[in-house]
C-alpha positions as CSV (number, residue, x, y, z in Angstrom):
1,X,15.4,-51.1,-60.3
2,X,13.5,-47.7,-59.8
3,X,10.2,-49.6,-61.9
4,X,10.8,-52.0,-59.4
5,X,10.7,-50.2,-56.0
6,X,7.4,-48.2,-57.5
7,X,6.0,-51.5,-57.7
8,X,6.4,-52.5,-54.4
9,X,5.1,-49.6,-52.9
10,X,2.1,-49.5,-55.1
11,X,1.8,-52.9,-53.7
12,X,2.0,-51.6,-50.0
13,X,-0.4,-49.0,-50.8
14,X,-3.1,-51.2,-51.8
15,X,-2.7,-53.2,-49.0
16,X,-2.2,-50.2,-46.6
17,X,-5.3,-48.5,-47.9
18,X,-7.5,-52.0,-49.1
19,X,-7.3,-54.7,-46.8
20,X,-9.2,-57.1,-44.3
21,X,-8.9,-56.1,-40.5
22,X,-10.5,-59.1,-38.9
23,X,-12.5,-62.2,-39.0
24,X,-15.1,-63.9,-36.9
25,X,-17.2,-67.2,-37.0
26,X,-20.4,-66.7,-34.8
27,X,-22.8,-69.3,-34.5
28,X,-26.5,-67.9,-35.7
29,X,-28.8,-69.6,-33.4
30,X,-27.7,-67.3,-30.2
31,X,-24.9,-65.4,-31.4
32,X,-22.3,-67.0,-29.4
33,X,-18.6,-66.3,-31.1
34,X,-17.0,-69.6,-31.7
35,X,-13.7,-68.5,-33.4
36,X,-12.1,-64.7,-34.6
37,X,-9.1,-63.4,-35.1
38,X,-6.5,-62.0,-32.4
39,X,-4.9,-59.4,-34.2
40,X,-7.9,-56.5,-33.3
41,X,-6.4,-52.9,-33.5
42,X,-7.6,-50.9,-30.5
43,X,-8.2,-47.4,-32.7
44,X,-11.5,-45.5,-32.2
45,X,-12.7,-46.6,-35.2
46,X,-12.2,-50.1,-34.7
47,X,-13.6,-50.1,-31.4
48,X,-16.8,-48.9,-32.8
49,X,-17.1,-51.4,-35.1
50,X,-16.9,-54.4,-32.6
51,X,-19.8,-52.3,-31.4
52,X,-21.6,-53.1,-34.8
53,X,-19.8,-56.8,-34.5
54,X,-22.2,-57.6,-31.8
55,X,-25.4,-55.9,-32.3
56,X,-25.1,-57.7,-35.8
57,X,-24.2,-60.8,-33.9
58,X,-27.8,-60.3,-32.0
59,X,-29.6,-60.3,-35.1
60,X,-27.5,-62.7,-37.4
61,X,-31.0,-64.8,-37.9
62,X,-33.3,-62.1,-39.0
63,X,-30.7,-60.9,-42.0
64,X,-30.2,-63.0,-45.1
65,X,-27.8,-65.2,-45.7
66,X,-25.0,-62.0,-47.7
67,X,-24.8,-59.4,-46.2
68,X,-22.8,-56.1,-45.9
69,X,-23.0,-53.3,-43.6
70,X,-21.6,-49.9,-44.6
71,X,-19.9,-48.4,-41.7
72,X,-18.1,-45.2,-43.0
73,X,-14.6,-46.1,-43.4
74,X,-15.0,-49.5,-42.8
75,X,-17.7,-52.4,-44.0
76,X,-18.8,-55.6,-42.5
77,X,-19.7,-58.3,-44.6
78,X,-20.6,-61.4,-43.3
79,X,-22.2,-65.3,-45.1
80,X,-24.0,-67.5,-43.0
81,X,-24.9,-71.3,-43.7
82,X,-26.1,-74.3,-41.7
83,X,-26.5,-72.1,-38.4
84,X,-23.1,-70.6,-38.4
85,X,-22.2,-67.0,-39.6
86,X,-18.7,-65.9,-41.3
87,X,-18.3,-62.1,-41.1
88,X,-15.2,-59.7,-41.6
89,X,-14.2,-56.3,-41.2
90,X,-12.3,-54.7,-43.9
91,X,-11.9,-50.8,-45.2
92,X,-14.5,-49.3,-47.2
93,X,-12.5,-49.6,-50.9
94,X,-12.1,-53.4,-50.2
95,X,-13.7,-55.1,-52.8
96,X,-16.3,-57.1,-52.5
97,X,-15.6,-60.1,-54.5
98,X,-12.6,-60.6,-52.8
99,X,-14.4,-59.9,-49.4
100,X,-17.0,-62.6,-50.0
101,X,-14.6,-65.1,-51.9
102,X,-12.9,-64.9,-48.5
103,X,-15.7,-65.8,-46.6
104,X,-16.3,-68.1,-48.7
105,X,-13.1,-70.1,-48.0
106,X,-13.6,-69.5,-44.4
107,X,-17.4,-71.3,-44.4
108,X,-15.7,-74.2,-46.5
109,X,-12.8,-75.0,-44.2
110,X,-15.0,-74.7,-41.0
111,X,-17.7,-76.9,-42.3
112,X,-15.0,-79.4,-43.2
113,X,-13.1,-79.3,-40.0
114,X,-16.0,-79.4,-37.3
115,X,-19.0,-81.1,-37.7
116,X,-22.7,-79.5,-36.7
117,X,-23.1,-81.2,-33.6
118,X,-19.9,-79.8,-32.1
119,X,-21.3,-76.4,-33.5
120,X,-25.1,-77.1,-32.0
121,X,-23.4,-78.0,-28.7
122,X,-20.8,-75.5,-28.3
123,X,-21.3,-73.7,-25.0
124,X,-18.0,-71.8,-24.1
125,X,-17.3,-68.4,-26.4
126,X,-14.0,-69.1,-28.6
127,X,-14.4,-72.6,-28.0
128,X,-13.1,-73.3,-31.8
129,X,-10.0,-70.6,-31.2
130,X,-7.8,-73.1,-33.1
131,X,-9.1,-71.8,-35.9
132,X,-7.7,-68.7,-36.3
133,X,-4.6,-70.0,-37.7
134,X,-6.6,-70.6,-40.6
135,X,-8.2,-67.5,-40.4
136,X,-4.6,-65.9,-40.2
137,X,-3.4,-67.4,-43.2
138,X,-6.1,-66.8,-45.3
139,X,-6.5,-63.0,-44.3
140,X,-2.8,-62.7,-45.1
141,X,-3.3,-64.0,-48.7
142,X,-6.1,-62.1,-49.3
143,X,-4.3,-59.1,-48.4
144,X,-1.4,-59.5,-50.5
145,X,-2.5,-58.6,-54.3
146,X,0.1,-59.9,-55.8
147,X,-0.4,-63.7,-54.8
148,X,-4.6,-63.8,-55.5
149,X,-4.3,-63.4,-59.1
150,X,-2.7,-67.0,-59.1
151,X,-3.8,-68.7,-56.5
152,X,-8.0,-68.0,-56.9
153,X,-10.8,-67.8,-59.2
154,X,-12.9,-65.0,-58.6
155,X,-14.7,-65.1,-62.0
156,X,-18.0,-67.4,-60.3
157,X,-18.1,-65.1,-56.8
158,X,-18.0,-61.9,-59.3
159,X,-21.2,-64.0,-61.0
160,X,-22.5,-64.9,-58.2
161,X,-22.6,-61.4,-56.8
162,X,-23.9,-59.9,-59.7
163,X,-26.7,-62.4,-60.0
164,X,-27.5,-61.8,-56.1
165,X,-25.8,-58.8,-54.8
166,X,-25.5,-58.6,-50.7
167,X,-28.2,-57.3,-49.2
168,X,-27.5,-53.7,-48.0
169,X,-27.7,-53.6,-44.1
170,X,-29.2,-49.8,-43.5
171,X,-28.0,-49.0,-39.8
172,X,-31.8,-47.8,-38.4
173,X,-32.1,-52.1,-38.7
174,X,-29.3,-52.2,-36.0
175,X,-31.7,-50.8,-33.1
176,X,-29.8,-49.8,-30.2
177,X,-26.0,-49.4,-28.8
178,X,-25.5,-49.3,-25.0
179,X,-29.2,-48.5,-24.6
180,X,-29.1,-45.9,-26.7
181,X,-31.0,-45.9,-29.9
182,X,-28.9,-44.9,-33.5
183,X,-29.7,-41.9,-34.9
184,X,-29.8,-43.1,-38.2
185,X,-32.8,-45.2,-36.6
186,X,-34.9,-41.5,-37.2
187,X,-34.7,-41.7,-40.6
188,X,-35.4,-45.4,-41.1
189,X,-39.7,-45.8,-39.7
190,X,-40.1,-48.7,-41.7
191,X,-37.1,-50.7,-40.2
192,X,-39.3,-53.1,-38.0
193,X,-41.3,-54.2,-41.4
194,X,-37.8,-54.7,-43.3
195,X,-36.5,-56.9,-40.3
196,X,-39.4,-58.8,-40.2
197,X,-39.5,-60.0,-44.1
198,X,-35.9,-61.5,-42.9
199,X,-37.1,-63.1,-39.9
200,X,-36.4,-66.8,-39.2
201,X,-37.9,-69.7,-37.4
202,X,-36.5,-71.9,-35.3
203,X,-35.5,-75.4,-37.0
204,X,-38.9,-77.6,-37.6
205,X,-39.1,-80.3,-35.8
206,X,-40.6,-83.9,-36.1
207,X,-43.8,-83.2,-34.8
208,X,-44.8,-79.9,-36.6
209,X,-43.6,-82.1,-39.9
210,X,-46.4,-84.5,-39.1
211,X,-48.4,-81.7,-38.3
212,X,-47.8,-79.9,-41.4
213,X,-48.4,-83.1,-43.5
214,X,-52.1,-83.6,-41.7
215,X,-53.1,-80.2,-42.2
216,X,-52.2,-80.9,-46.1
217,X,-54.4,-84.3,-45.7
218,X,-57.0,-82.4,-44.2
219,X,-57.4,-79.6,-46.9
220,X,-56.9,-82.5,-49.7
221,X,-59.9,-83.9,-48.1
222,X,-61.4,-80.9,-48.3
223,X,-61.1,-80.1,-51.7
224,X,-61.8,-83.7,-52.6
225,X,-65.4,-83.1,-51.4
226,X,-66.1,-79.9,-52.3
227,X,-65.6,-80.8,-55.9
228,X,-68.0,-83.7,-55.1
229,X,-70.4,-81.2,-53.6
230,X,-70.3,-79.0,-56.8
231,X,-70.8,-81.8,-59.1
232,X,-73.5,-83.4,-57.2
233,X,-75.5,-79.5,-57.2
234,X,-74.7,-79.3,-60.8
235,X,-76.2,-82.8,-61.6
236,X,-79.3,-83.4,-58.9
237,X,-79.4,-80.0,-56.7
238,X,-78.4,-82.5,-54.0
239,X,-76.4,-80.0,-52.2
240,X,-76.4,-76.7,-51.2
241,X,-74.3,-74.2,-52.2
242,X,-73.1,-73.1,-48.7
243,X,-71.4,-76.5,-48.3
244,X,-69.4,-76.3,-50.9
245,X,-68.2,-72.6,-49.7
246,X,-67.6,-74.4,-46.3
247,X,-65.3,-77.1,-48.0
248,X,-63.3,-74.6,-50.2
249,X,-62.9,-72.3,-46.9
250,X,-61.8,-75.3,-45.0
251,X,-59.4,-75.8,-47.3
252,X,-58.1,-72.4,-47.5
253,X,-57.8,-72.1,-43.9
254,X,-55.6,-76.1,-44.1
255,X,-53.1,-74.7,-46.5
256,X,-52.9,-71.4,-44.7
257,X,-52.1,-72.9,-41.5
258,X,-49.6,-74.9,-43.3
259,X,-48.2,-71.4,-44.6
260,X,-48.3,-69.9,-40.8
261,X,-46.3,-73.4,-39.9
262,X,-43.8,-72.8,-42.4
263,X,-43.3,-68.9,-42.5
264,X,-43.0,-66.0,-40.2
265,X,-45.2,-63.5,-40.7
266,X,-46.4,-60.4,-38.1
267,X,-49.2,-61.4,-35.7
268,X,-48.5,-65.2,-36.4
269,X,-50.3,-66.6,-33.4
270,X,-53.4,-64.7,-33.4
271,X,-53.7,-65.7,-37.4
272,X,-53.2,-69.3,-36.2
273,X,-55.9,-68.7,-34.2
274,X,-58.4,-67.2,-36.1
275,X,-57.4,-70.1,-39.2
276,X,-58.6,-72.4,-36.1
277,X,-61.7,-71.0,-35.4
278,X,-62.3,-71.1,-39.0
279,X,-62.0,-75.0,-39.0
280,X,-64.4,-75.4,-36.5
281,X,-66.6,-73.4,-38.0
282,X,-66.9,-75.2,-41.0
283,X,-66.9,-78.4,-39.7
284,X,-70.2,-77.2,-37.6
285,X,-71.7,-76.1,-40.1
286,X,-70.7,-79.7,-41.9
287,X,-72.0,-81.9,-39.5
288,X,-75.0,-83.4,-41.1
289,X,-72.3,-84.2,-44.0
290,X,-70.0,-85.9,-41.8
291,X,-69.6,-88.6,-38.7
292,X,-68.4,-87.8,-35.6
293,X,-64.9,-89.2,-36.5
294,X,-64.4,-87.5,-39.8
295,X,-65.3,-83.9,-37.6
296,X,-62.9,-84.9,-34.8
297,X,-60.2,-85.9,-37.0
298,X,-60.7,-82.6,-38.7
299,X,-60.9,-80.4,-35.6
300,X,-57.8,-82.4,-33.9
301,X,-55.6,-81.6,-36.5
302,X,-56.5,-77.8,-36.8
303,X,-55.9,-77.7,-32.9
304,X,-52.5,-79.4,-33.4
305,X,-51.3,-77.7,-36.4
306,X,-52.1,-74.5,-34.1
307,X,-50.3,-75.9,-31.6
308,X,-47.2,-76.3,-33.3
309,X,-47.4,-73.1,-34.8
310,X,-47.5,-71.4,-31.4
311,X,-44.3,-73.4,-30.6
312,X,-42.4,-72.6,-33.3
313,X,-41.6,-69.4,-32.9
314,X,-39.0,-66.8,-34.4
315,X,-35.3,-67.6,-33.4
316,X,-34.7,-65.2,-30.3
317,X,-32.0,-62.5,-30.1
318,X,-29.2,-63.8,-29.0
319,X,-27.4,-63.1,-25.7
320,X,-24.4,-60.0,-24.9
321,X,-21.3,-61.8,-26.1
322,X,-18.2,-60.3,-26.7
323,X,-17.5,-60.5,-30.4
């Protein structure tokens, strides 16, 4: 009986001092909450970490997709897939297997019970509330030890994790609280450059597809010729050197724009640009080679390509919710 009762409160004391505090499903796009739990304590420390709820929710697209963020006695770990975000609070000893093995069943039972288009067309914080039932239940398990061993398999998360550990949010990447800036951010100079390798586009849309697939038509058709152009200097002399450069930096400048359609990168619009005026310089310079079809198709598509490039831009920061 006595084995028994030290049992039970080793029991309580992991789940006194190891547990999950809360739960929230934000959607990525604009950060707008869409379900969390109700439970929230109202202690100092917890009240700063809603703090760190939303400036995370603000910047849920520039982050990968596993994350954690280290917040003294408490982390946040969050997943995010197909534009919606799964992120918990739980004490600092929590492990993280069991942190992200809970997310995980979150992001399965949400994709299952709502669909994207009620998710892409949400408009109302909370408006998928309902949900924290199953957020309730599943917290609950997760912070009773004695009924995971039997009910889950943590052997592929534990792989998984050690094959791609979270990335390891540093707070200078945070920015700002109330308008005033961290002061871990003084220690952290190269935040902007971190956040930026993590930045994401907005979703691609039909027309910069075409447009990425005639920019690849356009290089082919560059290379195409400027093979042609070396074989026929090699064979006769017939053509001069600096028109095979200009095909080869045609194409260069094609499957860069394509790269500039596809990824973020700093100063995105002005190397659009510039990859631009690169086109049409080379088709100037190739205008005895060429009609006047073949150089407006050529110089079209570069402008187009540009122009979609300029409209897909990074996904914004999303608006002051209360997470």
């Amino acid at each position: 009986m006595s084995a028994a009762h030290r049992l039970t409160r080793a029991g309580l004391l992991w789940v006194e001092m190891s547990m999950i505090l809360s739960a929230s499903v934000i959607r990525v796009r604009d950060g707008l909450p869409l379900s969390a739990s109700t439970d929230y304590e109202q202690s100092t420390g917890m009240q700063e970490c809603r703090k760190y709820f939303k400036m995370l929710s603000r910047k849920l697209a520039q982050f990968p997709d596993r994350c954690t963020l280290k917040t003294g006695r408490y982390n946040i770990n969050f997943i995010s897939s197909l534009g919606v975000s799964y992120m918990m609070l739980c004490s600092e000893n929590y492990p993280n297997v069991l942190a992200f093995s809970f997310l995980d069943e979150l992001q399965k039972e949400f994709i299952t019970t709502y669909n994207m288009m009620k998710t892409n067309t949400a408009v109302r914080p909370y408006c998928f509330i309902e949900f924290d039932n199953f957020i309730q239940r599943t917290k609950q398990r997760y912070n009773n030890p004695r009924s995971l061993s039997t009910k889950i398999n943590l052997s592929d998360m534990q792989m998984e994790i050690k094959l791609r550990p979270p990335y390891q949010i540093p707070m200078c990447e945070l920015g700002s609280a109330n308008g005033v800036t961290s002061a871990f951010s003084v220690d952290c100079k190269g935040a902007g450059k971190i956040s930026s390798a993590h930045q994401r586009l907005e979703p691609a849309t039909l027309s910069g597809i075409v447009a990425f697939i005639l920019s690849l038509l356009c290089g082919a058709l560059n290379l195409i010729r400027g093979f042609h152009a070396i074989e026929s200097l090699l064979q006769s002399d017939g053509e001069e050197l600096n028109y095979i450069i200009a095909f080869f930096l045609g194409t260069a400048a094609c499957l860069y724009q394509c790269y500039l359609l596809v990824y973020y990168t700093s100063w995105r619009n002005v190397k659009s640009f510039l990859t631009f005026g690169l086109i049409c310089l080379c088709n100037m310079y190739l205008y005895e080679l060429r009609n006047l079809w073949q150089l407006f198709f050529h110089v079209t598509v570069g402008a187009f390509v540009t122009l979609q490039i300029w409209l897909r831009q990074a996904q914004g920061k999303a608006p002051d919710h209360d997470v």
